[in-house]
Backbone bond lengths (Angstrom), bond angles and torsions (degrees), N, CA, C in turn:
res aa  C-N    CA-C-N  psi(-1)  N-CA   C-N-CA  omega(-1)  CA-C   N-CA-C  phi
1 X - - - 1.456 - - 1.527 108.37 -
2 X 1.144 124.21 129.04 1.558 132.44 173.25 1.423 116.92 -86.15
3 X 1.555 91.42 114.48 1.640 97.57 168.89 1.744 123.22 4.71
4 X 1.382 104.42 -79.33 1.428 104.78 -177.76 1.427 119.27 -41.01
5 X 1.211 101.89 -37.74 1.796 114.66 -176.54 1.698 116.82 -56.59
6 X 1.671 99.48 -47.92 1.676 129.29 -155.85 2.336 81.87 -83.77
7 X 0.995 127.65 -29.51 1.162 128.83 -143.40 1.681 76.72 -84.63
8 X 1.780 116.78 -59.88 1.208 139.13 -163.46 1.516 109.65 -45.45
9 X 1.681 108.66 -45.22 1.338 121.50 -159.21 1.326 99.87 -84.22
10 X 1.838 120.96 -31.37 1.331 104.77 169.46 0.995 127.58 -96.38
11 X 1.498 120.72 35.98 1.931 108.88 173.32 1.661 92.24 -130.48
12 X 0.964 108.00 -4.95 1.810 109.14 137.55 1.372 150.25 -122.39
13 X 1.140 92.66 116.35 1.760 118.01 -171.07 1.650 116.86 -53.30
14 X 1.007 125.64 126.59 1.294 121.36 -178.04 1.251 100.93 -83.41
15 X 1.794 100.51 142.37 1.180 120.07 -175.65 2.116 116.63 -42.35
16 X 1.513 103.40 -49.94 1.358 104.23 -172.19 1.581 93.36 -75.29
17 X 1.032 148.55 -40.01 1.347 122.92 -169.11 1.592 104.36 -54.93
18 X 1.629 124.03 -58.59 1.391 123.64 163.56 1.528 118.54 -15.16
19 X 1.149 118.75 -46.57 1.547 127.71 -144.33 1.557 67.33 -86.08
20 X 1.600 110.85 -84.37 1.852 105.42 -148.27 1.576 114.55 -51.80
21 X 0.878 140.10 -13.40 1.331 166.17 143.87 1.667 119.97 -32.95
22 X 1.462 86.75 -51.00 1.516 87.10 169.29 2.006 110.63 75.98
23 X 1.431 96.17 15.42 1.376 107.28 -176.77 1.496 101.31 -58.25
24 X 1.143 115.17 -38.18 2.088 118.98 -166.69 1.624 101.48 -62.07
25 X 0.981 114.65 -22.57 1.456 98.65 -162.89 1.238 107.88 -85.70
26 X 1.627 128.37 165.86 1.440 125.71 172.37 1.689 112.87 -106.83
27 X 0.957 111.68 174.06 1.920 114.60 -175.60 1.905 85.91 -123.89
28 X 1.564 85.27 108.89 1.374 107.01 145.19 1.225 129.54 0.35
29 X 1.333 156.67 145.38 1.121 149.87 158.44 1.539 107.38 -72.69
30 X 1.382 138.33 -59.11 1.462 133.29 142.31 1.343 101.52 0.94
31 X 1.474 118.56 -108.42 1.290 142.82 -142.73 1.624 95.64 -53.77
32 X 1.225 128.55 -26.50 1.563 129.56 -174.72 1.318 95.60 -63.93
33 X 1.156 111.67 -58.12 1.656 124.81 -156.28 1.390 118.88 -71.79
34 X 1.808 115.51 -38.59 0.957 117.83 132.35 1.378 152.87 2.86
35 X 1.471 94.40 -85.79 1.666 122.67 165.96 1.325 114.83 -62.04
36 X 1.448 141.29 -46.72 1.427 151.93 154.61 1.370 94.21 -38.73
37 X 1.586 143.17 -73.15 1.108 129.22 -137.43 1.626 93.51 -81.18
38 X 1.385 128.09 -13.41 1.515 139.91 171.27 1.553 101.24 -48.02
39 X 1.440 91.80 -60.38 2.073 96.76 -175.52 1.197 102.12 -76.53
40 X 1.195 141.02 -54.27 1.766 134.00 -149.78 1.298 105.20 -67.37
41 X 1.429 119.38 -42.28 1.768 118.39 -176.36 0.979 116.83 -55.20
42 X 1.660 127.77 -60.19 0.978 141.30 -154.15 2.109 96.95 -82.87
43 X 1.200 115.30 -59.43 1.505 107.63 142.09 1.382 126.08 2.16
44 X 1.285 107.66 -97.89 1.772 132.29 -166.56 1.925 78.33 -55.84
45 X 1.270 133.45 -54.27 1.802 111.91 -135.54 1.857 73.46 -83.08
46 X 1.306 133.39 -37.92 1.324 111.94 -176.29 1.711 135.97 -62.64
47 X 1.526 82.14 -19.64 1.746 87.42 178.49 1.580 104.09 -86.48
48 X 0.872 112.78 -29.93 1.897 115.25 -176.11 1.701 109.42 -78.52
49 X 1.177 121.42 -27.73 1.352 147.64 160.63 2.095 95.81 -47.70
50 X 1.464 110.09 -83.36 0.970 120.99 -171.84 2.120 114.00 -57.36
51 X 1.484 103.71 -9.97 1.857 96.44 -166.91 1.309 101.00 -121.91
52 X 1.691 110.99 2.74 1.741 101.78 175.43 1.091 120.82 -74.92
53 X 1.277 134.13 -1.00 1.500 140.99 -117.42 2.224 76.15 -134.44
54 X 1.207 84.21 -53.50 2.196 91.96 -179.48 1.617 100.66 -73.02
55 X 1.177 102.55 -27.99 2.020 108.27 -170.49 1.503 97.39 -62.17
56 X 1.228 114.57 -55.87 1.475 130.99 -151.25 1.296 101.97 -78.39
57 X 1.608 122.21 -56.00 1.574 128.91 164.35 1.740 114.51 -29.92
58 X 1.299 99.47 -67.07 1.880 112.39 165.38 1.313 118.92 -30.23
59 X 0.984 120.84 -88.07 1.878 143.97 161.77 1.886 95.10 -25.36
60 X 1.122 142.86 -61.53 1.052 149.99 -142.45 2.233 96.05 -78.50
């Protein structure tokens, strides 16, 4: 197979891989926001967790 060919075949996806994949579908506006507030909480309480310790030293 020649380059040009192999280049062609991979910047298009075959239809059934799409399908099992489940690439077509969209995520909810819910379920986005959801999932974000999954990462950001646990996030935000770890970084404030990790800078009270320099906050408190400062102030002191």
């Amino acid at each position: 197979m020649s380059r040009a060919r192999a280049a062609q075949v991979l910047q298009q996806p075959e239809r059934a891989d799409a399908d099992e994949l489940h690439l077509h579908r969209r995520v909810a506006p819910r379920d986005l926001l959801l999932a974000l507030t999954y990462v950001v909480v646990p996030f935000s309480i770890l970084v404030q967790r990790l800078t009270i310790g320099a906050v408190a030293r400062r102030a002191a």
